[in-house]
C-alpha positions as CSV (number, residue, x, y, z in Angstrom):
1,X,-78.4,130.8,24.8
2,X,-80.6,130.4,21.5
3,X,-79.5,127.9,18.7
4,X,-78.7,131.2,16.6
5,X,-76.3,132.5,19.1
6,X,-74.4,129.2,19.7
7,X,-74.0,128.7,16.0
8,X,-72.8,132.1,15.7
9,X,-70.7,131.9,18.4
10,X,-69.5,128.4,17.3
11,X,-68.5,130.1,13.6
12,X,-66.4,132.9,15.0
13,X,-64.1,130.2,16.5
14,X,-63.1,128.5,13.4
15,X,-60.3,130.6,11.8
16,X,-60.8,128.8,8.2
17,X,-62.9,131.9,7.3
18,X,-61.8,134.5,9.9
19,X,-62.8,138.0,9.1
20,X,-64.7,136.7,5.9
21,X,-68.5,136.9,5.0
22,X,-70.0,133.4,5.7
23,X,-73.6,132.1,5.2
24,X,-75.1,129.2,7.7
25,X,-77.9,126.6,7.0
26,X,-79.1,124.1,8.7
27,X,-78.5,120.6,7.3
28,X,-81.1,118.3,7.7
29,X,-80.2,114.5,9.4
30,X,-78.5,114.4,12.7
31,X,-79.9,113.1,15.4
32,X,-77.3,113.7,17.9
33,X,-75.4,116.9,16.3
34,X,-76.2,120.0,14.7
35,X,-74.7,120.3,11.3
36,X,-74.5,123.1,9.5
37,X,-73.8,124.1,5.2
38,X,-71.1,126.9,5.9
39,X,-70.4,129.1,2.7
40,X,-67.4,131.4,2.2
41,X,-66.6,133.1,-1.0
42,X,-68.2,130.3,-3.1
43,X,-66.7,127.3,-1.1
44,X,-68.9,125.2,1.3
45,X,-68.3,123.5,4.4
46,X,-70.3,120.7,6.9
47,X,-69.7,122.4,11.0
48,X,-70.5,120.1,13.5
49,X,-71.9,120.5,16.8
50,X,-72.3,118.3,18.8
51,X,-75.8,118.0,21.1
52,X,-76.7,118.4,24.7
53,X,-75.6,115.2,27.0
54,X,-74.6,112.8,24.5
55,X,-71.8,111.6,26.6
56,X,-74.8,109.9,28.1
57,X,-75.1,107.9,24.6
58,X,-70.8,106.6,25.2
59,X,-70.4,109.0,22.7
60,X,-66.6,110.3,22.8
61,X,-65.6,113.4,21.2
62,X,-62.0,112.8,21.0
63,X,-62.6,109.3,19.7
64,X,-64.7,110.8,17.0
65,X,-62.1,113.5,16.0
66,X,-59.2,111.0,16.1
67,X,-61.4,108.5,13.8
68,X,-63.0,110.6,11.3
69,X,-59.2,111.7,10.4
70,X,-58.1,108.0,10.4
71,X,-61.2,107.4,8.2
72,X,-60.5,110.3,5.9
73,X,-57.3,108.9,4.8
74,X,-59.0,106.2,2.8
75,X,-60.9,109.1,1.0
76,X,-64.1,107.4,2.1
77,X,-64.8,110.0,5.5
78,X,-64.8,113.2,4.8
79,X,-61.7,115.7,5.3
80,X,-61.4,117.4,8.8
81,X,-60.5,121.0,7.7
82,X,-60.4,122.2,11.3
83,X,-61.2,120.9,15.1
84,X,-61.5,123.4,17.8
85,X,-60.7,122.1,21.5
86,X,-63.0,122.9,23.8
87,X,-66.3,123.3,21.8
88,X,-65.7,120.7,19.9
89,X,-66.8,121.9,16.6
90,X,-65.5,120.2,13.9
91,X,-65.2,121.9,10.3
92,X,-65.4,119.4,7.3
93,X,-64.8,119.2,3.7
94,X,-68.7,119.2,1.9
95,X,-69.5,116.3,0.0
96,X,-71.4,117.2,-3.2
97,X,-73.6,114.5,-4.4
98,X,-77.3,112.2,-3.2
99,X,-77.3,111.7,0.3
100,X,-78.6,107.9,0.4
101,X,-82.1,106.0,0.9
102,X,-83.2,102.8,1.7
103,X,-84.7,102.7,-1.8
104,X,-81.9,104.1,-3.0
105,X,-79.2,101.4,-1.9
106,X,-81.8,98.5,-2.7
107,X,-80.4,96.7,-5.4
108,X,-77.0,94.4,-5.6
109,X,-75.0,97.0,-7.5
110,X,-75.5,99.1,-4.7
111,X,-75.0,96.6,-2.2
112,X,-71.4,96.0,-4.1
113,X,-70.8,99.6,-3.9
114,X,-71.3,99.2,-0.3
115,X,-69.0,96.3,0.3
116,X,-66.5,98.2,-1.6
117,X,-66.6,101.3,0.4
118,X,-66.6,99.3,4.0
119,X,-63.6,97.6,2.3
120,X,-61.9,100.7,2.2
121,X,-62.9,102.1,5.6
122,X,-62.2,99.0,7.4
123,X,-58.5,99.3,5.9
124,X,-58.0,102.5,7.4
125,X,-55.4,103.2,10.3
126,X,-56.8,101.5,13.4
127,X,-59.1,103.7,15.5
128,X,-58.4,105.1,19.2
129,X,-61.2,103.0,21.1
130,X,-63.1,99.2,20.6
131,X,-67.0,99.4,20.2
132,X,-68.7,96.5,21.4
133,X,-72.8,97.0,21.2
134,X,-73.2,94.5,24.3
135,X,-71.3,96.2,26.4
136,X,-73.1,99.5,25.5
137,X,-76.3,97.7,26.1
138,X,-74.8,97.6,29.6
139,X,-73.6,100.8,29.6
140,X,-76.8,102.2,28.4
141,X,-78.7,99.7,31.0
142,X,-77.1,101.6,33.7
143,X,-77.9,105.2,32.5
144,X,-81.6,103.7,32.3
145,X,-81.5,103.4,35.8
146,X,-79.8,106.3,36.9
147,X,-81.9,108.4,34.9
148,X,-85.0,107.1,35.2
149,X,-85.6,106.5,31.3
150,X,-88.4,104.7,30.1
151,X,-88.2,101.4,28.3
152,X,-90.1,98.6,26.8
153,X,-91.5,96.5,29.8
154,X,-90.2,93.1,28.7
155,X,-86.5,94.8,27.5
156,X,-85.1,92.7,30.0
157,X,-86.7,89.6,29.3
158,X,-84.8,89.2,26.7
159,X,-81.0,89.4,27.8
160,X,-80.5,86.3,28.3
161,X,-80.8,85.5,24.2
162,X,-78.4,88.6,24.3
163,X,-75.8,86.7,26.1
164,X,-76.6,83.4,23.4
165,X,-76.5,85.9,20.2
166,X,-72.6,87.1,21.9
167,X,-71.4,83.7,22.5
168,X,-72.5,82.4,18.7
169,X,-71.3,85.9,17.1
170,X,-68.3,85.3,19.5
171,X,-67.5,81.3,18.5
172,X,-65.7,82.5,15.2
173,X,-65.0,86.5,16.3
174,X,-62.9,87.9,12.9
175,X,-60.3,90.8,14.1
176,X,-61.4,94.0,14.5
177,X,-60.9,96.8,12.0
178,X,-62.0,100.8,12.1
179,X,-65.7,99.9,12.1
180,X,-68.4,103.3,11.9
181,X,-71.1,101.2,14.1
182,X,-74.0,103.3,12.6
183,X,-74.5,103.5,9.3
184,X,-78.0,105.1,8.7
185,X,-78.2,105.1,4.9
186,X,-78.0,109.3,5.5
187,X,-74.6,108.6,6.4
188,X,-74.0,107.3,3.1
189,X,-73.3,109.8,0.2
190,X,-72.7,109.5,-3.2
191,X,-70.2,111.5,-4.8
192,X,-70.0,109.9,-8.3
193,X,-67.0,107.7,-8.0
194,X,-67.7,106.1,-4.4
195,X,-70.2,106.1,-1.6
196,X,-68.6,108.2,1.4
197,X,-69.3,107.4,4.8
198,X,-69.7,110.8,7.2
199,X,-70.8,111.1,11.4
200,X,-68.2,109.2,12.9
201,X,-69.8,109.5,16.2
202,X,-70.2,105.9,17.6
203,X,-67.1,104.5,15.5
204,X,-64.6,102.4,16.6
205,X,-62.7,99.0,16.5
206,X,-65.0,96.3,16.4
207,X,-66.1,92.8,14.0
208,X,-66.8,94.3,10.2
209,X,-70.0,91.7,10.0
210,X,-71.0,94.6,12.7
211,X,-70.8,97.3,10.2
212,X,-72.3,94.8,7.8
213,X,-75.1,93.5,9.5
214,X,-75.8,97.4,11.3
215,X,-76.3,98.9,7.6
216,X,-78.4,95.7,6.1
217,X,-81.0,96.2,8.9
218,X,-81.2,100.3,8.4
219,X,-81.1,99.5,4.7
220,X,-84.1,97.1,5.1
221,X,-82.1,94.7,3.2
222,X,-83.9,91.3,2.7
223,X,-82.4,87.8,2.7
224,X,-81.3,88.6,-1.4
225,X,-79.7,91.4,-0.6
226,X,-78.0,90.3,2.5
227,X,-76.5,87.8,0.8
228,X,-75.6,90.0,-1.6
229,X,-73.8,92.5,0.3
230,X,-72.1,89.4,2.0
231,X,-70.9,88.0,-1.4
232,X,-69.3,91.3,-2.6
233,X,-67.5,91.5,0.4
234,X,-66.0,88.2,1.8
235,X,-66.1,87.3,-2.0
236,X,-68.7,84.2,-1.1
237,X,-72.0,83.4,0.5
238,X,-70.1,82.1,3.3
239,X,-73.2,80.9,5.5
240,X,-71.2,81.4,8.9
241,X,-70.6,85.4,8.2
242,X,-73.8,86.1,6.8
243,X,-75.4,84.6,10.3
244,X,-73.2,86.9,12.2
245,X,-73.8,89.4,9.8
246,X,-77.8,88.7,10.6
247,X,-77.7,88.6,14.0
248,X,-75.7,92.0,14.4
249,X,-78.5,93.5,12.5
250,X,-80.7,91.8,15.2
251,X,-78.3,93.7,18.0
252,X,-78.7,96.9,16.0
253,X,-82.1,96.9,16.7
254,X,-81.7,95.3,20.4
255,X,-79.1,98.4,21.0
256,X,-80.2,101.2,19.3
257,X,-84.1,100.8,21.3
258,X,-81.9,101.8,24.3
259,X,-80.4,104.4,22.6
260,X,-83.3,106.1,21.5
261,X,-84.9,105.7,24.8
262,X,-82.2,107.4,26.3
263,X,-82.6,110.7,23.8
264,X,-86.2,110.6,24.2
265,X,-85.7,111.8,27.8
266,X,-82.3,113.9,27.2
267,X,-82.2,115.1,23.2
268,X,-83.4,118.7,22.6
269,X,-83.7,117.2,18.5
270,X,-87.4,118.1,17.1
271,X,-87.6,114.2,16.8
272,X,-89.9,111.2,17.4
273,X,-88.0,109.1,19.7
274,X,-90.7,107.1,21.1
275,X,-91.7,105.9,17.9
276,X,-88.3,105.2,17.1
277,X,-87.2,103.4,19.7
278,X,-90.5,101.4,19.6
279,X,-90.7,100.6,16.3
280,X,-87.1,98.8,16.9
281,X,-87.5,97.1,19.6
282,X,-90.9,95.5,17.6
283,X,-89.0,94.7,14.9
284,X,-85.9,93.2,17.2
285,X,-88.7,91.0,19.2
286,X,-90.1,89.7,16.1
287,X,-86.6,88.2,15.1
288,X,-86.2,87.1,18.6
289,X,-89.4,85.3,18.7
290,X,-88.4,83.7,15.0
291,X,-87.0,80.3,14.1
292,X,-84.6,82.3,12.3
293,X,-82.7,83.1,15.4
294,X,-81.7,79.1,16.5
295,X,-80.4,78.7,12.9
296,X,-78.4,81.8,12.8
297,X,-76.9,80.9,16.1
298,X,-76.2,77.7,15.0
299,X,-74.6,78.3,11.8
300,X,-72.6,81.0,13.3
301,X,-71.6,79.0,15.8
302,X,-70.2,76.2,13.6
């Protein structure tokens, strides 16, 4: 079946706009879905499909329906209009307004804005399933193997400072709260009042110095505006959560390598995977190999 058909075919299931004229575009961004700009009579809506064999990348479709409604209550996710069973297409409200940039969020207003939208999603009603990124490391070690994937040669070198960076971030663990797990500034848009948080793919409970530490890393954020972002959300510099938060940013990088190993053999995405996944896990074994790591363990073991 070409992509045209299954969209089409996708679109005639969603009885929003049954028996109405509707227009389909491709939105640029996902990695792991299609999305689609839907237009009916003047109103526009984000569909969602979701891509070949993710459930080899843990991702669950019922978890991600069940939390982008839970997230939606906050008014920082985006409204599910309709879900059809089966396919799982989703059918979301459109959010008008700059879809973010690392240059973009790059300042401490921005970074304030940030706290104060995480604030708001990690209040929402508590998510169906826990995410924990080192047990998806194992999880995604095991698809490695069954699958033959490709992956740096020294990958597993390095799991034993895995297991030190989980007992440090793990000495002080803060409870869990609807976490999103992946926030690629692209899932970040402004709509004038707040910055929305959309793709609620890899969401679930887990530590917010997760959340925090996962966007400072895809935000290139700096020690400045770490600390920043810290400060506007725990209120303080407080040197224990911004070494979690910094060594989650670390695991981003440590987790996510597997990840896009993974889609480089499976995704059917136009998308450099190699280089993606490479390019992390250079940057991840450059932190490793840093004297930054000891005193982040330290202090967040404290």
């Amino acid at each position: 079946m070409s992509r045209n058909t299954r969209v089409e075919e996708a679109a005639a299931q969603v009885t929003l706009w049954e028996g109405r004229d509707v227009r389909i575009s491709p939105l640029s961004g996902g990695l792991t879905n299609e999305n689609y700009l839907v237009e009916v009579d003047g109103a526009r809506y984000v569909m969602r499909l979701p891509g070949q064999s993710t459930e080899l990348l843990s991702i669950d479709r019922e978890n991600e329906v069940y939390n982008t409604k839970a997230a939606a209550t906050t008014g920082i996710g985006p409204n599910v209009l309709e879900h059809v069973p089966g396919i799982e297409v989703m059918v979301l409200e459109f959010i008008a307004g700059p879809t973010m940039s690392a240059k973009t969020l790059q300042s401490p207003e921005m970074a304030a804005r940030m706290a104060a939208s995480f604030h708001r999603l990690h209040a929402a009603p508590r998510f169906l399933h826990d995410f924990n990124m080192f047990r998806l490391i194992e999880h995604y070690l095991r698809i490695v193997e069954e699958h033959a994937v490709k992956i740096p040669g020294d990958y597993r070198d390095w799991l034993p400072a895995v297991a030190e960076i989980e007992r440090a971030v793990n000495a002080a663990p803060l409870p869990a709260v609807p976490c999103h797990n992946d926030l690629l500034c692209e899932n970040l848009i402004d709509d004038g009042a707040a910055l929305r948080i959309v793709d609620y793919e890899l969401s679930g409970n887990n530590d917010p110095c997760f959340d925090l530490g996962n966007t400072a890393q895809e935000a290139e954020f700096g020690p400045e505006l770490r600390g920043a972002l810290c400060e506007s959300y725990f209120g303080r510099r407080d040197a224990r959560q911004l070494a979690r938060m910094n060594l989650f940013a670390l695991m981003s990088d440590v987790g996510w390598t597997l990840w896009g190993a993974i889609q480089a053999k499976i995704s059917a995405v136009d998308f450099d995977f190699v280089g993606y996944y490479t390019g992390r896990w250079e940057r991840a074994v450059g932190v490793l190999r840093s004297p930054d790591l000891r005193r982040w363990t330290a202090e967040a073991s404290d």
